[in-house]
C-alpha positions as CSV (number, residue, x, y, z in Angstrom):
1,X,131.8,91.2,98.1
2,X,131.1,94.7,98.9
3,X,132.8,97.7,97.5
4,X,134.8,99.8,99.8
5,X,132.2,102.9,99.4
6,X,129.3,100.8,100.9
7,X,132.0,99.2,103.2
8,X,133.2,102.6,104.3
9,X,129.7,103.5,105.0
10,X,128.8,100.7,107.1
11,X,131.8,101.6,109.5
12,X,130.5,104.6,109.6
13,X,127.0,103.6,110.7
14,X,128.8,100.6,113.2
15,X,131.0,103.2,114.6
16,X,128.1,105.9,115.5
17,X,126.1,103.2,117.0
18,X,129.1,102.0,119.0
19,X,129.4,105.2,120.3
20,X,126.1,105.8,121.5
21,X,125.5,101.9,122.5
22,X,123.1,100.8,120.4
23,X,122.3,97.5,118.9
24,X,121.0,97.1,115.8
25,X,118.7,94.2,113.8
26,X,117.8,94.0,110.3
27,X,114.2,92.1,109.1
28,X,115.3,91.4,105.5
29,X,112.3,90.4,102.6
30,X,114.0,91.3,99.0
31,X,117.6,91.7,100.0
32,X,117.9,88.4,101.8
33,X,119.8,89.2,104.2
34,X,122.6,91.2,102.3
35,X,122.1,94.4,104.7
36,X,123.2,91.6,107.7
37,X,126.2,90.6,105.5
38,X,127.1,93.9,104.9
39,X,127.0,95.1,108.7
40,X,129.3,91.5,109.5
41,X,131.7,91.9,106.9
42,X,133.2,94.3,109.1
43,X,135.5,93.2,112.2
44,X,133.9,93.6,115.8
45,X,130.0,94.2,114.3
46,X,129.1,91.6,116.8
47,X,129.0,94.1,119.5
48,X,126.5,96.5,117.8
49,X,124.5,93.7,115.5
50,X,122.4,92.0,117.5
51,X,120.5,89.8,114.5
52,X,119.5,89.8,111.2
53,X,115.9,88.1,110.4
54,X,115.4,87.1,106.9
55,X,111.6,87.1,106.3
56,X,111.4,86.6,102.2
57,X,108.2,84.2,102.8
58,X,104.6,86.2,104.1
59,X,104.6,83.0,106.6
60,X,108.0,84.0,107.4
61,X,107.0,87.8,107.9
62,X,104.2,86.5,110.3
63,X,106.5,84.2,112.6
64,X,109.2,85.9,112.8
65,X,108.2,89.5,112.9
66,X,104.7,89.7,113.8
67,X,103.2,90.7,110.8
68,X,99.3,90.2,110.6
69,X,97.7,88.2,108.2
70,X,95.1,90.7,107.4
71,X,98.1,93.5,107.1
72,X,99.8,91.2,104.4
73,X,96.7,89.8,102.9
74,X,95.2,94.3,102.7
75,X,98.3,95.6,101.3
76,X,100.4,92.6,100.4
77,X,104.0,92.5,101.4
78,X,105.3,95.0,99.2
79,X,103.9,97.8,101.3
80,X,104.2,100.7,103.8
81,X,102.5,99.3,106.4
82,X,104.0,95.6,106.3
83,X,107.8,97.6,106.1
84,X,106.7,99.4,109.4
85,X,105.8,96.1,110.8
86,X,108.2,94.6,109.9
87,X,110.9,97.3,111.3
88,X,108.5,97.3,114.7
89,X,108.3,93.4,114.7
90,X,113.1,93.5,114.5
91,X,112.8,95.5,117.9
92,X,110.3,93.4,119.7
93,X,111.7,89.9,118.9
94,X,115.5,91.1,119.3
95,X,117.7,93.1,122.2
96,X,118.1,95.9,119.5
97,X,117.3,99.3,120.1
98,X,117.2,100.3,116.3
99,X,116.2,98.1,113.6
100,X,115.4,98.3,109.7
101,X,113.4,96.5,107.6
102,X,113.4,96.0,103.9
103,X,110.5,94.7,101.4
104,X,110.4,95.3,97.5
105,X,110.7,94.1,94.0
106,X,113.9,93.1,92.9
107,X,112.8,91.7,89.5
108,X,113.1,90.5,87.2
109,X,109.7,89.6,87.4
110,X,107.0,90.0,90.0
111,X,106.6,93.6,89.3
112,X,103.0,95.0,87.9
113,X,101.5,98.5,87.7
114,X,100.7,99.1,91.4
115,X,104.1,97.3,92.3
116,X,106.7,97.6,89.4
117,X,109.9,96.1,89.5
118,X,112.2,98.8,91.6
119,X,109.8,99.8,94.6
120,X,111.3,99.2,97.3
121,X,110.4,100.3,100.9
122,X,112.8,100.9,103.9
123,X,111.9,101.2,107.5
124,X,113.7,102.2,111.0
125,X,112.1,101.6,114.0
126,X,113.5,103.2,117.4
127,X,112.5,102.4,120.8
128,X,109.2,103.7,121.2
129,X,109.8,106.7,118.5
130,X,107.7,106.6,115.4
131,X,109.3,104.5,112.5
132,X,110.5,106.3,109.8
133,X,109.9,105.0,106.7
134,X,110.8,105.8,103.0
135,X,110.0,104.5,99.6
136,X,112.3,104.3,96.9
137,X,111.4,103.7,92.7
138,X,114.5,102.9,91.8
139,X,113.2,101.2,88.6
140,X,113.8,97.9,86.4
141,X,117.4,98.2,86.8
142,X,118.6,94.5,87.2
143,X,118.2,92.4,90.2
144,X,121.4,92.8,91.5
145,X,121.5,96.9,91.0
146,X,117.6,97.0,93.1
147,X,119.2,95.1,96.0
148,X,122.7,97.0,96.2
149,X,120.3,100.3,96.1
150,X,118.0,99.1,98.7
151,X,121.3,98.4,101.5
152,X,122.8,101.8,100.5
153,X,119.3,103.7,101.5
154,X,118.9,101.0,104.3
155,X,122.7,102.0,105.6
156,X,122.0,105.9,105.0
157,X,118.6,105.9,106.9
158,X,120.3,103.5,109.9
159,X,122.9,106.0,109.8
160,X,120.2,109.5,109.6
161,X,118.5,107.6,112.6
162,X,121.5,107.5,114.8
C-alpha cells in the first residue's frame, strides 16, 4: 500500500517514540485516516499508537476533537487555527502524549482562490508545549499525490517533534 521509503520512515518515527515512551494519535480531515494506516501497517505500532480520529465532517471536527463552531464557521476547516485544534483536541480526548492533525484540499475540486487545491496544513501538539504547525502549497497535483504529500510532512514533523 505504502512504499518502502514512507514505510521506512514511519519505523523510524515508531521506533523514536518507543524509545522515549510516547503515544501518539492522529485527527485525520483530508487524508482519512491514511496517516493511522501508515503508522499500523507496521508490526507492534499498537504499543506507541494510541488512536487515530478521522474527523473529515465540521460536525465530526466538533465531537470528536473539540473544535468550536465559531472557529470552523471564522476560518472554515481548512485553516491554521482549526489544524491547531484539531492537534490540541487528539491529546485531550486520547492517552497520547503527541498527536498530529491534518486538514486541506485534496482536490479535485473544492479548491478556490483563498483555499486552492494543494493547501494543506499539519499540526503537532505536545503535552502542554505550544503546537507546531506548518502549511504546505503543494498544488493541484492529483488527489492521490496531495494526500501521500500531506502523511510524508505529517511523519517528518511527528518525527522533528520527537
Amino acid at each position: 500500500m505504502f512504499d518502502a521509503a514512507l514505510l521506512a520512515q514511519a519505523r523510524i518515527l515508531l521506533d523514536a517514540a518507543r524509545r522515549k515512551g510516547v503515544h501518539i494519535a492522529t485527527a485525520e480531515s483530508c487524508t482519512g485516516g491514511l496517516i493511522a494506516a501508515l503508522l499500523t501497517e507496521i508490526p507492534g505500532s499498537s504499543d506507541v499508537v494510541d488512536r487515530g480520529f478521522v474527523t473529515y465532517s465540521n460536525q465530526a471536527k466538533q465531537e470528536l476533537l473539540g473544535v468550536p463552531t465559531e472557529l470552523l464557521g471564522a476560518h472554515g476547516a481548512v485553516s491554521e487555527p482549526v489544524c491547531r485544534a484539531m492537534a490540541e483536541g487528539a491529546l485531550k480526548n486520547s492517552r497520547a502524549q503527541l498527536s498530529v492533525a491534518v486538514t486541506g484540499v485534496a482536490g479535485p475540486g473544492g479548491g478556490s482562490a483563498q483555499k486552492p487545491v494543494g493547501l494543506v496544513y499539519v499540526a503537532v501538539a505536545q503535552g502542554d508545549g505550544p503546537v507546531t504547525i506548518r502549511e504546505y502549497r503543494f498544488g493541484d497535483i492529483g488527489r492521490d499525490q496531495v494526500r501521500l504529500a500531506t502523511v510524508t510532512e505529517a511523519i517528518r514533523l511527528l518525527r522533528d517533534s520527537l
